[in-house]
N, CA, C and O of each residue as an XYZ file, in Angstrom:
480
protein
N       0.858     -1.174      0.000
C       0.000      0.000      0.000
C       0.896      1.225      0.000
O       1.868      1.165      0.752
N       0.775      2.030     -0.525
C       0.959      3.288     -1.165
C       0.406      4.405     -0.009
O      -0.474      4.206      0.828
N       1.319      5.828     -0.259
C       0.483      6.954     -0.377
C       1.353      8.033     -1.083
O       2.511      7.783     -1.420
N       0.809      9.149     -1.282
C       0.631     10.410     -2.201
C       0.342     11.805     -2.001
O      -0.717     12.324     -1.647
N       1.765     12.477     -2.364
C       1.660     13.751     -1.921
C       1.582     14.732     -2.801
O       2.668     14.695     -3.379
N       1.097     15.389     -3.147
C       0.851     16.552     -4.265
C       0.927     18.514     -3.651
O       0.016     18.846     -2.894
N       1.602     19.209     -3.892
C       1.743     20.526     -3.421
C       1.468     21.084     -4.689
O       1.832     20.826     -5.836
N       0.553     22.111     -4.047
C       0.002     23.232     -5.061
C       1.460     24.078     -5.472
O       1.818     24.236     -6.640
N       2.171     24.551     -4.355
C       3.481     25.006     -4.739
C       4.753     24.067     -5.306
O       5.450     23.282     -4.663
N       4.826     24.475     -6.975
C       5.533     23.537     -7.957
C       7.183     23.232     -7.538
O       7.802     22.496     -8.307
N       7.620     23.569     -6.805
C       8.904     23.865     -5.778
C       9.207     23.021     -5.189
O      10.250     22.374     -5.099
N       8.271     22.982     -4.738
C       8.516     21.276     -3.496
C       8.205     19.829     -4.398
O       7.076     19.693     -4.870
N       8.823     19.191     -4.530
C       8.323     17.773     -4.998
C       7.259     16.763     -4.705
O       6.898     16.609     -3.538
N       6.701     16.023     -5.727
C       5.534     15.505     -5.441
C       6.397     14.206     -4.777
O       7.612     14.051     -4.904
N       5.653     13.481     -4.181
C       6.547     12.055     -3.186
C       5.005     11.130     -3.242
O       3.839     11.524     -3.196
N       5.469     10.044     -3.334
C       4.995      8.630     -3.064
C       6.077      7.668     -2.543
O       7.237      7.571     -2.942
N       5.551      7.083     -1.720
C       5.938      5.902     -0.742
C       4.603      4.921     -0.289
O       3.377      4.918     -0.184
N       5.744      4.153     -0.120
C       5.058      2.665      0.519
C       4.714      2.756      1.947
O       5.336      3.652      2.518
N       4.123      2.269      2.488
C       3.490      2.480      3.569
C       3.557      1.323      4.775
O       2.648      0.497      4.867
N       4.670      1.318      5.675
C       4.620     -0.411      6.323
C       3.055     -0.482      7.526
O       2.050      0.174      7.797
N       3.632     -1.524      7.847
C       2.504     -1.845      8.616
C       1.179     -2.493      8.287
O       0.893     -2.633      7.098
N       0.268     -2.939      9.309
C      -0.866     -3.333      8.684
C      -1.758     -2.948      7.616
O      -2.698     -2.216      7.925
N      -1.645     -3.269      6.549
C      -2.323     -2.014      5.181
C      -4.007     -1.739      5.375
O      -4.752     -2.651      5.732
N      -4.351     -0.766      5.175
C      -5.359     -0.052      5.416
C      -5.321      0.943      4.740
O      -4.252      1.549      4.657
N      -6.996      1.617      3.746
C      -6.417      3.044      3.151
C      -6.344      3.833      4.037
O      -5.730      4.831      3.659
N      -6.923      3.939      5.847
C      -7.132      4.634      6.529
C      -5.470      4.706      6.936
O      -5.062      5.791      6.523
N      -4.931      4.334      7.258
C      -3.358      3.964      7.000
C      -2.429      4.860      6.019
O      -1.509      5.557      6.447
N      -2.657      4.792      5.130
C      -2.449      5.578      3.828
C      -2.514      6.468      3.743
O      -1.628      7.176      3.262
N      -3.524      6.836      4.139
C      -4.357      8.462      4.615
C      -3.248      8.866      5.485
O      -2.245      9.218      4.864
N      -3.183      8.898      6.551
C      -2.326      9.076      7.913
C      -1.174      9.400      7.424
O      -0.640     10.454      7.769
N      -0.495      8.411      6.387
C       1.040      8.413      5.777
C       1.301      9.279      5.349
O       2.332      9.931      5.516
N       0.097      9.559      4.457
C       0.405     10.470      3.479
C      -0.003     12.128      4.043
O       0.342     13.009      3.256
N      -0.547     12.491      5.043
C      -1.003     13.574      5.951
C       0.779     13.878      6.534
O       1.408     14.935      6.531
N       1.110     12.796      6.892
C       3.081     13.000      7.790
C       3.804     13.120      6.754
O       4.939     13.385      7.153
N       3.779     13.071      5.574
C       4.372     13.362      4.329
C       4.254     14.629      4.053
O       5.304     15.211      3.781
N       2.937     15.443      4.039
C       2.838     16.381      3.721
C       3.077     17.595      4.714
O       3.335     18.773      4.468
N       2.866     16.759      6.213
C       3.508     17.920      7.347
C       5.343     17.923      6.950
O       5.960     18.986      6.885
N       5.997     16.602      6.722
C       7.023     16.878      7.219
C       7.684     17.378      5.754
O       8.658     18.129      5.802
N       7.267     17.050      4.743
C       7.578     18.257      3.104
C       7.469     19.708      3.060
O       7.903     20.248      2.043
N       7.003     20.392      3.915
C       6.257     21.479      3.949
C       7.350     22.393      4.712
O       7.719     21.747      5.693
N       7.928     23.476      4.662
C       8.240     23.865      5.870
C       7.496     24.603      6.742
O       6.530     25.331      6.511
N       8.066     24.331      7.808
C       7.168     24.218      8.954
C       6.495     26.069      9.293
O       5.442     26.341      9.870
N       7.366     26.921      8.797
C       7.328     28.053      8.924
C       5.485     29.078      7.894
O       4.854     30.130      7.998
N       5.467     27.776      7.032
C       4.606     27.707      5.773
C       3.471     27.531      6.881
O       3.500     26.947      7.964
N       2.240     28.396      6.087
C       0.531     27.720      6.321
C       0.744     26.569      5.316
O       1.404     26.360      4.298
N      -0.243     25.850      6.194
C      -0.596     24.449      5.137
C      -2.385     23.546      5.368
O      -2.985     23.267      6.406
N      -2.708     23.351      4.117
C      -3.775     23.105      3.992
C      -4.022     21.677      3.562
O      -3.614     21.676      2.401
N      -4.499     20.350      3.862
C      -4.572     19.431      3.972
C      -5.667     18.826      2.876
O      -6.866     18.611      3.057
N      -5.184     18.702      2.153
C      -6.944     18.069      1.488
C      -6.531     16.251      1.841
O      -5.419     15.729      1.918
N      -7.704     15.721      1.977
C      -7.797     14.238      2.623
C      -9.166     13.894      2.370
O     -10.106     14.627      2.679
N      -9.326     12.303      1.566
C     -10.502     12.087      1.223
C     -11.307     11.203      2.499
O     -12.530     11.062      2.520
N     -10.550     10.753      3.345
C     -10.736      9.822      4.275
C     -11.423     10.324      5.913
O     -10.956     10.876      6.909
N     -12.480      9.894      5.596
C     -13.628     10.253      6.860
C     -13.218      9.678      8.168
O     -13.331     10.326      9.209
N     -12.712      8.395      8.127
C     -11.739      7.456      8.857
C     -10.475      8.242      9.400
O      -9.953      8.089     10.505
N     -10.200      8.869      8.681
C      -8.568      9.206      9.207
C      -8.679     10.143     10.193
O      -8.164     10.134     11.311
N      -9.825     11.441      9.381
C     -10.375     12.135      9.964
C     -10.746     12.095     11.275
O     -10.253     12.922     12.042
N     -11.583     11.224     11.704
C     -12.046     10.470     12.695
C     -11.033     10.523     13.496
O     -11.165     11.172     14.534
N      -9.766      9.849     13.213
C      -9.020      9.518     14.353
C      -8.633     10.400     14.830
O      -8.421     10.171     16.021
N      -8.279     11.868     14.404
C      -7.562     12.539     14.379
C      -8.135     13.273     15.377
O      -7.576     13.826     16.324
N      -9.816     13.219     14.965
C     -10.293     13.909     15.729
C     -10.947     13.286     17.179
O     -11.514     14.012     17.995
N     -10.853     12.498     17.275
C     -10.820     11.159     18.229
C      -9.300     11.526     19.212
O      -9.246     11.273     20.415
N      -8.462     11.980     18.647
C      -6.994     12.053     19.456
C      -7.445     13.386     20.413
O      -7.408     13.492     21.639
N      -7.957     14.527     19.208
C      -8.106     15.808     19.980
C      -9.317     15.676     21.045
O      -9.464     16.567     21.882
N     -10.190     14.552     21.008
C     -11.120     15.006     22.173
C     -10.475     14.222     23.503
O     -10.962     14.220     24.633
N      -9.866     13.891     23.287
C      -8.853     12.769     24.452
C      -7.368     13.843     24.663
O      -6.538     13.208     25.313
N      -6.980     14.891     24.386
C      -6.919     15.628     25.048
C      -5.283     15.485     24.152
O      -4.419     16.241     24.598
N      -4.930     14.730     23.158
C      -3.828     14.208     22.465
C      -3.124     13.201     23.206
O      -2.139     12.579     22.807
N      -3.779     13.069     24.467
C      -2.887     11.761     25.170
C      -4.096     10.273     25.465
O      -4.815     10.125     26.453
N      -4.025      9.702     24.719
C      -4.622      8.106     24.630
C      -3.577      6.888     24.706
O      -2.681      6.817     23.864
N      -3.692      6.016     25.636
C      -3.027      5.064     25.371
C      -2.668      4.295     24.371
O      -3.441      3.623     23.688
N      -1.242      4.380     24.225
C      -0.808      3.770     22.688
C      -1.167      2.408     22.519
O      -1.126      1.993     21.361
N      -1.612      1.381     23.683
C      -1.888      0.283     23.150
C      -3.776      0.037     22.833
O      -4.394     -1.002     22.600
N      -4.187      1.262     22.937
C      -5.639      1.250     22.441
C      -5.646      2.020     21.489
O      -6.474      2.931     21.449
N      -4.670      1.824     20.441
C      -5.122      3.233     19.406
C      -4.235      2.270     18.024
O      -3.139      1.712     18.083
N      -5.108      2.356     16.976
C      -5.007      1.626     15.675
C      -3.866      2.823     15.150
O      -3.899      4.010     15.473
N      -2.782      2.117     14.186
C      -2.247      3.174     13.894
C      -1.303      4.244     14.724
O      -0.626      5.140     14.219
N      -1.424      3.943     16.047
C      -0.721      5.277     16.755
C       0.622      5.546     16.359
O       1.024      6.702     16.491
N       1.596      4.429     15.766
C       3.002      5.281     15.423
C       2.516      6.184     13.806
O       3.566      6.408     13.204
N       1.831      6.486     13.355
C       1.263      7.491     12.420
C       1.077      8.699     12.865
O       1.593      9.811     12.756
N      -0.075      8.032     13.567
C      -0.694      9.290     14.160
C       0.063      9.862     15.788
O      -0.515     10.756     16.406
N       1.107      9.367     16.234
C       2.132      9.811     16.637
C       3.053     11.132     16.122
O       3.431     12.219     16.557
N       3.135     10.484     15.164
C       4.383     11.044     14.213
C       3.224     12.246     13.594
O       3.852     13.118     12.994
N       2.056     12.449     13.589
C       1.407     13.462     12.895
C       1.206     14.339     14.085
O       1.849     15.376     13.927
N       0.573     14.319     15.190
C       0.877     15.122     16.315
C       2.455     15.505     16.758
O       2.236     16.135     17.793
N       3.083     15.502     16.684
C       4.749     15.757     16.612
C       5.063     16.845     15.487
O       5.795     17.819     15.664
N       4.300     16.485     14.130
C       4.419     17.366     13.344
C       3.788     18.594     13.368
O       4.284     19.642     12.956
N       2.187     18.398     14.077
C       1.477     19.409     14.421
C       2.168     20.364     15.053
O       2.167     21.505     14.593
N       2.753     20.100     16.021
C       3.158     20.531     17.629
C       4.606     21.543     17.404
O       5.173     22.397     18.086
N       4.869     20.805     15.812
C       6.514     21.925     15.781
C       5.411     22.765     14.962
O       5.144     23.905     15.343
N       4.844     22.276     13.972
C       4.303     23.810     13.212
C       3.733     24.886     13.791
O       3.873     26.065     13.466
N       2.897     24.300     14.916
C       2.248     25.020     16.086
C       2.816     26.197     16.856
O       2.424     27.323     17.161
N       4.179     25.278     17.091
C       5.572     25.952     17.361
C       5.881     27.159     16.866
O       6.072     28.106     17.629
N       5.964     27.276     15.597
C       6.425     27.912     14.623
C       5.121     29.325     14.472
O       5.545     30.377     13.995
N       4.217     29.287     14.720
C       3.203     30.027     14.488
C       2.572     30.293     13.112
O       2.092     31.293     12.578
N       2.790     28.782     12.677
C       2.333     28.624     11.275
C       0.793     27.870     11.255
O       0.517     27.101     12.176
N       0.027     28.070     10.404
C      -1.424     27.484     10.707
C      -1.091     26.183      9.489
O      -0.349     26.248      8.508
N      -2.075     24.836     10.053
C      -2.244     24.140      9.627
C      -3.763     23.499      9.309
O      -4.305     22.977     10.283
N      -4.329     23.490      8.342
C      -5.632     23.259      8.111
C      -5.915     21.304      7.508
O      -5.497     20.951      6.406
N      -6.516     20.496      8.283
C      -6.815     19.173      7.296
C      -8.203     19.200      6.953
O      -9.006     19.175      7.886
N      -8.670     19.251      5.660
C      -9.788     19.801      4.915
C     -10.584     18.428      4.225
O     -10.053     17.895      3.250
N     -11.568     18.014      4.643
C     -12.159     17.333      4.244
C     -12.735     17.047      2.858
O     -13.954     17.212      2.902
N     -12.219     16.595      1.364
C     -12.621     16.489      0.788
C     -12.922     15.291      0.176
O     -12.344     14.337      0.697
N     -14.053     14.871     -1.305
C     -15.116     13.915     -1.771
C     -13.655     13.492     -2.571
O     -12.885     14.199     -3.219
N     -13.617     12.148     -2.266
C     -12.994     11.169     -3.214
C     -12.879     11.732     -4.670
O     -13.779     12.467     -5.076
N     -12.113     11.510     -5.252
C     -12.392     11.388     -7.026
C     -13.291     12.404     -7.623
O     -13.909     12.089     -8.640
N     -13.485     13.966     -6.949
C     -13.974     14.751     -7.214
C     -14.033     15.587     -8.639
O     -14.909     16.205     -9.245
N     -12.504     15.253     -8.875
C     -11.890     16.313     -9.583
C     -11.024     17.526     -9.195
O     -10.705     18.544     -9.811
N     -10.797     17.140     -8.159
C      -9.739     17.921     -7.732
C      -8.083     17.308     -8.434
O      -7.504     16.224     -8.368
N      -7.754     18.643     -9.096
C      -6.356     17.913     -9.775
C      -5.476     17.312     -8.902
O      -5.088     16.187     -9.217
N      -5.047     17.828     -7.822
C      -3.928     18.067     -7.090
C      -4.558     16.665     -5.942
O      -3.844     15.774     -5.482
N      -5.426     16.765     -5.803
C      -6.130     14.960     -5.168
C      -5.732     14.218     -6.169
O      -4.625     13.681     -6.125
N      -6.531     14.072     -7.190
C      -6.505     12.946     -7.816
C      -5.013     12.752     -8.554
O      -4.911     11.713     -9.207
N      -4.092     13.448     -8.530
C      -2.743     13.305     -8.813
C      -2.058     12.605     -7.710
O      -1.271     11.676     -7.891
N      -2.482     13.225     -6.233
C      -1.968     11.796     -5.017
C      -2.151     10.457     -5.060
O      -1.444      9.495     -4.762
N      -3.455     10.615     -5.576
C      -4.270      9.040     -5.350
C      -3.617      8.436     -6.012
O      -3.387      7.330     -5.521
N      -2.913      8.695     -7.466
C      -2.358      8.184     -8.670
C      -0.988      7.950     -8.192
O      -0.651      6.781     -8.376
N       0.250      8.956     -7.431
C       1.249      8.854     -6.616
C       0.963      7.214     -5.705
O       1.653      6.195     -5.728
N      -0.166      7.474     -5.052
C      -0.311      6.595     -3.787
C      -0.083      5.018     -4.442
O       0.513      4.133     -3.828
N      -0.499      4.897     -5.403
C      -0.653      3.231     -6.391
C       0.343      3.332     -7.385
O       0.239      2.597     -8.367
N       1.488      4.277     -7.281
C       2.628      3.712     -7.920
C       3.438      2.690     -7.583
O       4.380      2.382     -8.314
């Protein structure tokens, strides 16, 4: 399993990687969210597009638990580890970070160019 990173700014490189661990697209999702925090510099706003309601979920599942949940009750947590870590320096930085909920296979170029990254 794959994931896929696409930046509106032509500067930074597009990236795909493989994804270890138990495969899941919700998985994928996650990968590819720590791809795009840690491509980005941190100093940068950044805006998240993500088709995954699931990932979403967790994410937002972490923030009502206050960002501290026990790692052995949490699917995924070295991801979503590593994505709170990334939050926390950008946060740092006084840079805003937005993850934006968008429809699968919409037509969004810059989506559907990840998805295509993600299954290389």
């Amino acid at each position: 399993m794959g994931a896929g990173v696409m930046w509106h700014d032509a500067a930074i490189p597009h990236r795909s990687e493989q994804v270890g661990g138990q495969h899941s697209s919700t998985r994928a999702e996650l990968a590819a969210v720590v791809m795009a925090l840690r491509g980005t510099p941190r100093a940068d706003d950044l805006a998240i597009l993500i088709d995954s309601a699931a990932a979403i979920q967790s994410l937002r599942w972490f923030r009502s638990h206050d960002f501290r949940p026990a790692e052995h009750k949490v699917k995924d947590y070295d991801i979503i580890h590593d994505i709170l870590l990334e939050l926390k320096l950008r946060s740092d930085s006084s840079s805003r970070t937005l993850i934006v909920k968008v429809h699968g296979h919409s037509g969004n170029p810059l989506h559907e160019e990840a998805d295509r990254l993600a299954v290389e």
